[in-house]
C-alpha positions as MATLAB code, in Angstrom:
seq = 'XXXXXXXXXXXXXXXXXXXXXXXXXXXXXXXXXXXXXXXXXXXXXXXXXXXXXXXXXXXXXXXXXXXXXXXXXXXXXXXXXXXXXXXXXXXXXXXXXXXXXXXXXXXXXXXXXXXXXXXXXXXXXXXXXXXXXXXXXXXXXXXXXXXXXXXXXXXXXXXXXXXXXXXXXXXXXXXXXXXXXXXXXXXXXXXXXXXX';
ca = [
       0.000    0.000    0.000;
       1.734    3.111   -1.267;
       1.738    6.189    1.513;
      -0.631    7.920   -0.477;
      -3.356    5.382   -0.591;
      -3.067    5.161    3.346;
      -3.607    9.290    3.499;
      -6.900    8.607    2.163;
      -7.826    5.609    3.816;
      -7.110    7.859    6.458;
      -9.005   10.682    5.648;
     -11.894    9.057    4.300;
     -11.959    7.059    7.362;
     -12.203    9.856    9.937;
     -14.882   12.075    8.196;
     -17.659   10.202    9.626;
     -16.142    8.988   12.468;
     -17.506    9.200   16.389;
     -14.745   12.075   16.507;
     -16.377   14.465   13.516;
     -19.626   13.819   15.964;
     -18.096   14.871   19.261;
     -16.324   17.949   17.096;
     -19.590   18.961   15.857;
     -20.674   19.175   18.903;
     -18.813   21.325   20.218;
     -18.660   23.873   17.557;
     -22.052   24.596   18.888;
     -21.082   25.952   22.019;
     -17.250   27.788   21.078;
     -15.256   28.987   18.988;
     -14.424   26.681   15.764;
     -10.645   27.871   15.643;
     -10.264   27.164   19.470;
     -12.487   23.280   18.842;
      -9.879   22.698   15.544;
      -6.710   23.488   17.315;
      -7.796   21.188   20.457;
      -9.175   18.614   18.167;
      -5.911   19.028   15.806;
      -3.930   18.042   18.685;
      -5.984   15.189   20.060;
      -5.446   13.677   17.037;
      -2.103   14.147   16.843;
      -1.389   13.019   20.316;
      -3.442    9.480   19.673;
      -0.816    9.009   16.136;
       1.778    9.117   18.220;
       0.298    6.955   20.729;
      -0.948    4.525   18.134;
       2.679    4.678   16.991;
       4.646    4.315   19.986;
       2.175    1.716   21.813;
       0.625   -0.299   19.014;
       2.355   -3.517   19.812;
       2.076   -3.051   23.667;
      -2.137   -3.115   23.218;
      -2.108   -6.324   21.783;
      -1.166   -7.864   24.994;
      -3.559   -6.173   27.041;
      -6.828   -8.016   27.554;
      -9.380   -6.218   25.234;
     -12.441   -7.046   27.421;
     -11.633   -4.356   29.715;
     -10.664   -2.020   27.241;
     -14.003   -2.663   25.594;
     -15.977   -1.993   28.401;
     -13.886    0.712   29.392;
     -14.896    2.705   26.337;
     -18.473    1.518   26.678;
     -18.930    3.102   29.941;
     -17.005    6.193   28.082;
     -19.858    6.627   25.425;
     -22.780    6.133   27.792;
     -21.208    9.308   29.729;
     -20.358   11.334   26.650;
     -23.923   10.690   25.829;
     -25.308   11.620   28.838;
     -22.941   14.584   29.032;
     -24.190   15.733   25.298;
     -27.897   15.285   26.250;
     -27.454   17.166   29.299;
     -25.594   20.237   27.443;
     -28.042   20.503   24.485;
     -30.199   22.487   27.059;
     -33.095   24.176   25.259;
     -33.670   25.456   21.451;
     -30.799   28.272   20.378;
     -31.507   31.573   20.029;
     -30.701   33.296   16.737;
     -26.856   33.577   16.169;
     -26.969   36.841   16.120;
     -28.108   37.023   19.996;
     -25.576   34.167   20.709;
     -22.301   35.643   21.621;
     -21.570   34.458   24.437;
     -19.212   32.136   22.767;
     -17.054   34.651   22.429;
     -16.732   35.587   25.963;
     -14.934   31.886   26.384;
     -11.169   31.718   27.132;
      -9.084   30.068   24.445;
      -7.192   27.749   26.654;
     -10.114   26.109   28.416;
     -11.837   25.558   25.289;
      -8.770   23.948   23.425;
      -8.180   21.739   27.009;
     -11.619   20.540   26.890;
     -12.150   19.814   23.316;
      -8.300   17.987   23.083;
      -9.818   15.580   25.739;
     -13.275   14.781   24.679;
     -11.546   14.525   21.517;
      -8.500   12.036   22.627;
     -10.755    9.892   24.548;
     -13.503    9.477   21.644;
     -10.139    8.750   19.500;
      -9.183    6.000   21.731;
      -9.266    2.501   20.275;
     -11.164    4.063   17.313;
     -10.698    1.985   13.385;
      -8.297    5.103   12.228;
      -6.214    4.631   15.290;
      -5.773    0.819   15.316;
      -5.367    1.022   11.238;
      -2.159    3.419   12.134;
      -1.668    0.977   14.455;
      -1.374   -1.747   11.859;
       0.308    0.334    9.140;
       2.842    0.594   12.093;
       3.624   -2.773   12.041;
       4.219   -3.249    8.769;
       6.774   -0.296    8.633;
       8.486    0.187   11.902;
      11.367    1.865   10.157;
       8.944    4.275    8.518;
       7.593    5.319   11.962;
       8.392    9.569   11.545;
       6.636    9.399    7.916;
       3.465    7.294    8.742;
       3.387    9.643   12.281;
       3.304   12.690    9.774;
       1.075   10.837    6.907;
      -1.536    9.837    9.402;
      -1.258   13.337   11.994;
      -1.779   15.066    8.663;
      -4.611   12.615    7.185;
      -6.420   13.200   10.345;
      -6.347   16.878   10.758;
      -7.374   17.130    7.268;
     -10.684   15.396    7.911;
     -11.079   17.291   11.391;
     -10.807   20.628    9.507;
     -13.445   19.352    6.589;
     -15.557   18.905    9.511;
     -14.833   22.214   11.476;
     -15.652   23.938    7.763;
     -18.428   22.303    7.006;
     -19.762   21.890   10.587;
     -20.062   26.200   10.563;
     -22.403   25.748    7.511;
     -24.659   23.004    8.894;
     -24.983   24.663   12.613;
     -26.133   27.420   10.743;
     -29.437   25.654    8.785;
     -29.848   23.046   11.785;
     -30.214   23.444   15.699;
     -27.352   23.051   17.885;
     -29.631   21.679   20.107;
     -30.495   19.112   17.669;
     -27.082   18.501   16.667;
     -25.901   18.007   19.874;
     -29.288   15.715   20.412;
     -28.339   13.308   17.776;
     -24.632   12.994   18.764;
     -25.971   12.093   22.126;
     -28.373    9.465   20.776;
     -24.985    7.944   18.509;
     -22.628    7.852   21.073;
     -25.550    5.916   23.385;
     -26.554    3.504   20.564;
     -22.119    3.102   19.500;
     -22.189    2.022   23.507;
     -25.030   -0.350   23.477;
     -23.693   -1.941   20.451;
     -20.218   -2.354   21.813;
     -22.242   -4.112   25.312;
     -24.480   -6.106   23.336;
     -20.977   -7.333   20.885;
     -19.372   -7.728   23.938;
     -21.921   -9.700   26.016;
     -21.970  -12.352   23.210;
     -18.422  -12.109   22.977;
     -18.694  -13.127   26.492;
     -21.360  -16.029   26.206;
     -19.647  -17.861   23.397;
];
């Protein structure tokens, strides 16, 4: 597989990914420079930790990682559902986004965004391309960082024009009801993982 093929597996990958949801929503509430830059470096963070520590997860028992991140999505979607709140006002009475402090923002967002990242198919694929070219490790770290905040910025750009013709509240509604039905589908996989 050539390194450009992998970019786009990649890419393609991560666009609608349980990341692009949990980015969405939180362009609804801050800035979408401040959400990019702390999603950016999420993503960044898990390449190098996909790099660096592929080989060490396959000895870990994945039962409790699995339920681990199961018990992660039922509180992300609890935690969405809980901050959709009521119906938005009109943008233009809205600014209160702007009041927010950069820092905070970009903290939050780089671990909502790190944790939703964890385990995910983009991650263990660099995982895997990893193992094929452990002497490649600083190009497939760059190929993948790059792939990935690629498709987080689509998202970011695209996310301003659909927050503008749908509610936040909505938005952030759905995302809730995805990450909840991601983590009863991991339980109900692993509960017949378990019974077999």
């Amino acid at each position: 597989m050539t390194w450009t093929l992998m970019f786009f597996s990649l890419y393609l990958a991560e666009l609608p990914d349980k990341t692009s949801l949990a980015t969405l929503a939180l362009l609804r509430r801050h800035r979408a420079l401040w959400v990019w830059l702390g999603s950016a470096s999420a993503l960044v963070a898990q390449t190098v930790l996909a790099l660096t520590a592929g080989r060490l997860l396959a000895l870990v028992p994945q039962r409790p990682l699995t339920w681990l991140e199961i018990l992660l999505f039922l509180g992300f979607a609890i935690w969405l559902w809980k901050e959709s709140g009521e119906e938005d006002e009109a943008p233009e009475s809205a600014p209160r986004v702007a009041s927010r402090r950069a820092l905070p923002v970009i903290g939050q967002t780089f671990l909502f965004v790190f944790v939703a990242e964890f385990l995910d198919l983009t991650q263990m694929a660099t995982m895997a391309f990893a193992a094929k070219h452990p002497h490649n490790l600083v190009i497939l770290g760059a190929m993948a960082s790059l792939a990935l905040v690629a498709a987080n910025a689509t998202v970011v750009l695209f996310g301003q024009v659909i927050l503008a013709r749908i509610s936040g509240m909505w938005l952030q509604r759905i995302a809730a009801l995805l990450f909840g039905v991601i983590a009863v589908g991991m339980g109900i996989a692993q509960f017949g993982l378990s019974i077999v």
